[in-house]
N, C-alpha and C positions, 0 to 999 in steps of 0.2 A: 504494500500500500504506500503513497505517497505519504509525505511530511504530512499535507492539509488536511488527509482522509485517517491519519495515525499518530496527533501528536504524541510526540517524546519530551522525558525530563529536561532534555538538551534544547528541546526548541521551546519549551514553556519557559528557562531562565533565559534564554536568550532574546524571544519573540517578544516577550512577554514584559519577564524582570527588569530584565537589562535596558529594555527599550522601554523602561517608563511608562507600560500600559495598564501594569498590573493595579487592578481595582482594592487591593489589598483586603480581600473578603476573607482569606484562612482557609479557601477551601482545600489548595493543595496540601496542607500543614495539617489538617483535619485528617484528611483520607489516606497519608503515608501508610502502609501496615508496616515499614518497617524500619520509621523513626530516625531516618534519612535527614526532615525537613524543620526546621523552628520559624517560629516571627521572630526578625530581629529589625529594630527597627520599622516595624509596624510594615515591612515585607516580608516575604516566602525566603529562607536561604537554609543553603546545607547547616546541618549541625555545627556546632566550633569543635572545632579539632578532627573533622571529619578529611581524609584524604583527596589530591585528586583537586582538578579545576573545579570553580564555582558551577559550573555547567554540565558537572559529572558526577552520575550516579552508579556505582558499583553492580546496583542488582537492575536497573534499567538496564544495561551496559550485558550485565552477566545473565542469571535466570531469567530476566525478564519481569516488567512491572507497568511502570509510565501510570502506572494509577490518579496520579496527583494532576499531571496533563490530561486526563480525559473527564476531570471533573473542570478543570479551569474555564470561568465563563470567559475568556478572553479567545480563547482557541476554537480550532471549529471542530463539532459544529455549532454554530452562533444562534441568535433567537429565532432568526426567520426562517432555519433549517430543524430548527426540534419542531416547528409546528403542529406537523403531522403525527409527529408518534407520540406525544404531550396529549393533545386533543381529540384524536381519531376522527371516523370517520361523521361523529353526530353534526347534527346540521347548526351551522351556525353563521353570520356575519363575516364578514373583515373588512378593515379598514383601516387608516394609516395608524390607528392607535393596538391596531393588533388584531386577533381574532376574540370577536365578542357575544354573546346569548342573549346578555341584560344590561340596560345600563339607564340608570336614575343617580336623582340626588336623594340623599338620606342625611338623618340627624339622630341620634340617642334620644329617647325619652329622659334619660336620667341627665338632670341638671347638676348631680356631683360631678359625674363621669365628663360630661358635656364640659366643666369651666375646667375638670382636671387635663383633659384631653387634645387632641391637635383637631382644631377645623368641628367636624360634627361629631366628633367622639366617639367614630361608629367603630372604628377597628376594636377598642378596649373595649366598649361595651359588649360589641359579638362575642371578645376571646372571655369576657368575665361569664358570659350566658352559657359560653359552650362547656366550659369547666365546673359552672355550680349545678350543670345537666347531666354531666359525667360523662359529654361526646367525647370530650379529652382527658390526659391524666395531667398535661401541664401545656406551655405552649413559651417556645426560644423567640426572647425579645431582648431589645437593645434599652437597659434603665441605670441609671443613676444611683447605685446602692452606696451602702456602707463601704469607706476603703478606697471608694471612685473619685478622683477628682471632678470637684464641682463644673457642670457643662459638658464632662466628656462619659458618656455613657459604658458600658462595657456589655457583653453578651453575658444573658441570663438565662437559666431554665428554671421559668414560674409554673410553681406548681399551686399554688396559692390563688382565690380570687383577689386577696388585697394583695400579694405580689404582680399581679396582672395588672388592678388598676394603677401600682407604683412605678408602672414604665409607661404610664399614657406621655405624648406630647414629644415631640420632634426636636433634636437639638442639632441638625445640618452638622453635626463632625460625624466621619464614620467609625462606624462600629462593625467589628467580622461576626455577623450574627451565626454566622457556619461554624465559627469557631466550636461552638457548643453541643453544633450536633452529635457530637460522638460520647456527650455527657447524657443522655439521654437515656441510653442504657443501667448506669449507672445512679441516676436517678429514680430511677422504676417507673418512668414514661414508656408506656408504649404507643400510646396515640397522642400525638403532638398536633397543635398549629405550630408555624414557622410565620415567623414576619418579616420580611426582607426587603431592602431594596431590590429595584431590577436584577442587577447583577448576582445579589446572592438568590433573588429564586433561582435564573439559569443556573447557576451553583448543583442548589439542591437538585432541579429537575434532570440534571447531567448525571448525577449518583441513580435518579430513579430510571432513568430510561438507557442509560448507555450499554449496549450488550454486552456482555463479560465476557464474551469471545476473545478478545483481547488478548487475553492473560492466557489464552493456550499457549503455550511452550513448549515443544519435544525436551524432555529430559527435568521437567521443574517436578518435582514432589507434589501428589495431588492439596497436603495437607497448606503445602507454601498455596497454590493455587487458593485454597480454599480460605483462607489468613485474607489473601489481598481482595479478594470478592468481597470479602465481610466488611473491609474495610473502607471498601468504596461506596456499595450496596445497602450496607445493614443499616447506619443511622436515617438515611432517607427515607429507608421503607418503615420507621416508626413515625414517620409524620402524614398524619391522616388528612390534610389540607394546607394550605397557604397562601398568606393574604400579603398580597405586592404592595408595596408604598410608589406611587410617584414619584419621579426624581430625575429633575436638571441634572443636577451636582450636589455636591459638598462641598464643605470649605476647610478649607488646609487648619490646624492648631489654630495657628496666629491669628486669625480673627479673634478669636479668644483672648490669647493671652496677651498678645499685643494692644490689637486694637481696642477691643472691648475692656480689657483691664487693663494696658496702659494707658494709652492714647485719652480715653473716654474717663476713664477714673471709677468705671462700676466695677462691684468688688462680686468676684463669677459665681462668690456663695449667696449671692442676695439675687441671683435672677430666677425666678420664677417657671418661666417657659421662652422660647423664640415662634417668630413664623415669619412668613414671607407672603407680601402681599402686595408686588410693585416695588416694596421695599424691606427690608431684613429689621423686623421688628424685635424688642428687646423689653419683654416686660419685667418689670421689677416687682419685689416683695412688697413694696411699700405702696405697689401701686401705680408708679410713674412708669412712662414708656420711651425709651429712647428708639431713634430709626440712623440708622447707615443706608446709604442709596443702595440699590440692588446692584446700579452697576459697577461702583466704587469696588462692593465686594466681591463681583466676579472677577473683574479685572485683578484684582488685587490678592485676592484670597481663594479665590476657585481653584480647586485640585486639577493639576493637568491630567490626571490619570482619567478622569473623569470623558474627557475627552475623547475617550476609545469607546465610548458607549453607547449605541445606534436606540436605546430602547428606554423611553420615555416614562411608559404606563404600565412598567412587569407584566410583560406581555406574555408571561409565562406560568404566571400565577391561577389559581381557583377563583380567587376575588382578588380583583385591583381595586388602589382606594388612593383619592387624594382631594385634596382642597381648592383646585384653581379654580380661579373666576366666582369663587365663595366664601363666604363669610362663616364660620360656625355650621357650614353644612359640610358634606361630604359627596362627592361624584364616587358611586360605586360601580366597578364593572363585572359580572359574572362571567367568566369564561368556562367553565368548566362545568360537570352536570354534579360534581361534589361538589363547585361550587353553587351551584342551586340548593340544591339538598338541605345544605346547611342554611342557606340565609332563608329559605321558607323556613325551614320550624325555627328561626332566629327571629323572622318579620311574626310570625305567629304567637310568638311571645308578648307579643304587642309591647317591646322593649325600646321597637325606632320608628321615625315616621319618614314618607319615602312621596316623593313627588316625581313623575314622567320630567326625563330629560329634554324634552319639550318645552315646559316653564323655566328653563335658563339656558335660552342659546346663549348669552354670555359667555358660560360655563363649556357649552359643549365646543364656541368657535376657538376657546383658548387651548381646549383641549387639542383641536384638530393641528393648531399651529405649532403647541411646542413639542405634538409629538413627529410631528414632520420636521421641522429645524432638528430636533436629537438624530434623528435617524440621516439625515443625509453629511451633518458634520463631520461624521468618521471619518479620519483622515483614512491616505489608501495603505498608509506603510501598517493602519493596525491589522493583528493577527487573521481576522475574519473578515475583514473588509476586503479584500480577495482571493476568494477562494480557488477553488480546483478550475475552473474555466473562466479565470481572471475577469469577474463581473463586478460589479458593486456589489455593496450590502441590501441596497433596496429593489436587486432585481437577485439577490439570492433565494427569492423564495422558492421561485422553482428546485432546488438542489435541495429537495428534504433528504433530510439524514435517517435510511432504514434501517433499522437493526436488523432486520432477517436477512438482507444483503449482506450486513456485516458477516454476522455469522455464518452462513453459506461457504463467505471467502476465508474468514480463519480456517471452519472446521476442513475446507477439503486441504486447505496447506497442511494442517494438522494432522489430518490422516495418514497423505502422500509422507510427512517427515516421521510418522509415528506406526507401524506396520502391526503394529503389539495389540491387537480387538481389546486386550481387558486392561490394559493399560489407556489406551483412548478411552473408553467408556469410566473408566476410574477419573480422570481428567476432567470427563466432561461434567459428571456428577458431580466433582469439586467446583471447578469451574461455577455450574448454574445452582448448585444448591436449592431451594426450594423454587425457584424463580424459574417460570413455566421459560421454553424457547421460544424465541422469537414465531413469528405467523407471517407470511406475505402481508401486505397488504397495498392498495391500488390508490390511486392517484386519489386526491379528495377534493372535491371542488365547495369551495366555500360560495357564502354570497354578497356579492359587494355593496356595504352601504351606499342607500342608495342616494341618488345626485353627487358623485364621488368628485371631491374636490376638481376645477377647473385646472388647466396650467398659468402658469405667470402672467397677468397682461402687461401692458405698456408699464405702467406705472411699478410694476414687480408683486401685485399683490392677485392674492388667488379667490375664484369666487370658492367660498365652503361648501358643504353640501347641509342641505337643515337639517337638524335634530330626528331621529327617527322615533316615527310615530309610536304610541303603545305598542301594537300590532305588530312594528318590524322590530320589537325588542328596546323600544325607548321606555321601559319603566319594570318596576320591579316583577317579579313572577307573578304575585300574586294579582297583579293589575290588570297582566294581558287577556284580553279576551272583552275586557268592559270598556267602554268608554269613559273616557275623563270628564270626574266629577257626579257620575251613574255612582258610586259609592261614595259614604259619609266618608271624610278625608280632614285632619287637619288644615290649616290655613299653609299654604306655601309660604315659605322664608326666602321668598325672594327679593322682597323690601328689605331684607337683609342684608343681602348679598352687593360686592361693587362689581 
């Protein structure tokens, strides 16, 4: 297989590390089985004292592994090529913000939750709902605990509903929420939510979907085999959903500690919460608000790494979730039919209230714009932004990535190098472990929102396409089928919203 169809250790520190792409999520550091890789300096690198170039791994190199590059969301394959094996073949939308089922704005009922929370305080409210329901046993979020420097969150695994509600609210540094997944285990989680930025869902959904083909090796030990499956494999497949955050970017420390705590003179254990609204808001304890331009702080503070990132809305996610073009409410998207599943008996609770994405084209043309500006910025030198038939990112879609392909092409190289029937069959059993094989499957045709964005006019700007009605998926599950305002409905917060 080529480089782009097989990454290696060696092309992950090099493509990747080296070349300042890396999203610093942990997922390679996570998935090691064999303790090869640390964070140092809030990147991926060989252990200290480990032998060998920074770019060399002994058991990549020897027995055979690359585990940690085939979870990396940097490498291919990228977002627009999990599509297919993520989602399958159910029916549903697409459109520049991803492949969608559902999509409204929502808000928490609960006014604790709501003033503790980011926007409409829907994600903490869901993860508190699904926990004191017992759908989950805990759910890896990015909080503020004991031991954390004020502002800079760290990855958690809540297992508590008041550890749940202690990480509501957004503080734009990042955090490796992947780091965690392999505490999981250990915690006595078997069913997790995950919350992530874009990058770290692709993370997760790379551990759940990438075939373990992979790791055939003529001559490896079934048991080595079976060590490195688990360790790619096993944490992900304890996370029974996952809910995307939206995300430009982050920002480097020094907004923090520079700007915010020198510069400005607020002291970072007296702020309260941040958000971003036009401009990078800074509430305080006492009450007051201070604002930094938003472009002050891209320019000045925004992560390059950032910049590798084609994918706006976690477009890989069960539910995506985020606040533009709103005030205290939240845009939620369902992509997936776990994600329905859950946010019906979650809407059933009667714990949120949920308006068609119709009452805030605001909301929806913001969406439309900054998930198109993410997705075409990728420069061309990132790792996935050309792939095997040197295209862009935004005509990658066609190149789904199959796992039954994959597999196919290991197991017959595997064969031809391995002549021994019970020794292959010993391999493959390590290898897939409870995890069915792969299946064919056939091209999938999604359906395109409809009125799909115009191209550029004169002036550089594009007409959008409107909001899609109930009917084509512009509102919660429970709403399709009825016409807007045929059910008793709270009052819209769209006098809210700017």
């Amino acid at each position: 297989m080529t480089t782009a169809l097989r990454p290696r250790f060696k092309d992950m520190m090099n493509l990747v590390v080296a070349a300042d792409a890396c999203c610093e999520c942990g997922s390679c550091v996570a998935a090691c089985p064999h303790r090869v890789m640390e964070m140092r300096d809030r990147k991926p690198a060989k252990r200290a004292g480990s032998e060998g170039a920074s770019d060399h791994c002994g058991v990549s190199e020897g027995i055979g592994c690359d585990v940690c590059a085939s979870v990396c969301p940097r490498m291919w394959p990228r977002e627009p090529h999990l599509r297919d094996v993520v989602f399958g073949p159910q029916p549903a939308y697409e459109g520049i913000f991803g492949v969608y089922r559902h999509i409204f704005v929502a808000r928490t009922r609960d006014a604790g939750t709501r003033d503790r929370g980011q926007d409409g305080g829907v994600v903490t409210s869901l993860l508190a709902w699904a926990r004191e329901s017992g759908l989950i046993d805990g759910a890896v979020v990015a909080s503020v605990g004991e031991g954390d420097a004020p502002c800079f969150p760290t990855p958690k695994i809540a297992t508590t509903v008041e550890q749940i509600r202690d990480s509501a609210g957004s503080w734009y540094t990042y955090c490796p929420n992947n780091l965690a997944l392999p505490g999981l285990a250990k915690a006595g989680v078997e069913r997790a939510a995950f919350v992530g930025v874009p990058c770290q869902v692709t993370a997760l959904r790379k551990t759940q979907c990438t075939d373990p083909s992979l790791l055939l090796v003529p001559g490896k030990k079934p048991q080595i085999a079976a060590r490195q499956r688990e360790s790619m494999a096993g944490p992900g497949a304890r996370v029974d959903f996952s809910v995307g955050l939206f995300c430009t970017e982050v920002f480097r420390p020094e907004l923090m500690t520079e700007r915010i705590a020198g510069e400005m003179g607020i002291a970072l254990d007296q702020i309260e919460r941040f958000n971003v609204k036009g401009e990078v808001l800074i509430h305080q304890r006492n009450g007051a608000v201070a604002t930094i331009p938003l472009e002050t702080a891209m320019h000045e503070y925004q992560r390059p790494e950032c910049a590798h990132c084609g994918d706006f809305a976690a477009e890989l996610a069960d539910i995506s979730c985020g606040g533009v073009g709103t005030d205290r409410a939240t845009i939620v998207v369902l992509r997936s039919q776990r994600g329905i599943d859950i946010w019906q008996a979650y809407e059933a609770s009667g714990r949120v209230e949920v308006w068609p994405i119709q009452e805030h084209k605001k909301a929806w043309n913001i969406l439309q714009r900054l998930a198109r500006r993410q997705r075409e910025r990728v420069p061309a030198a990132s790792p996935g932004a050309v792939p095997v038939q040197q295209v862009s990112l935004a005509e990658a879609g066609t190149l789904q990535y199959s796992p039954h392909q994959h597999a196919r092409a290991a197991q017959a190289a595997f064969e031809a190098a391995q002549p021994d029937p019970a020794l292959r069959e010993a391999s493959l059993a390590a290898v897939y472990g409870p995890r069915a094989h792969p299946v064919p499957q056939g091209p999938v045709a999604r359906s395109p929102i409809p009125g799909e964005a115009t191209a550029p006019g004169p002036d550089g700007k594009r007409k959008l396409p409107p909001p899609p009605t109930i009917e084509q998926g512009g509102a919660s599950p429970a709403m399709v089928g009825t016409q807007t305002g045929a059910a008793p409905r709270s009052p819209s917060p769209a006098s809210e919203m700017t």
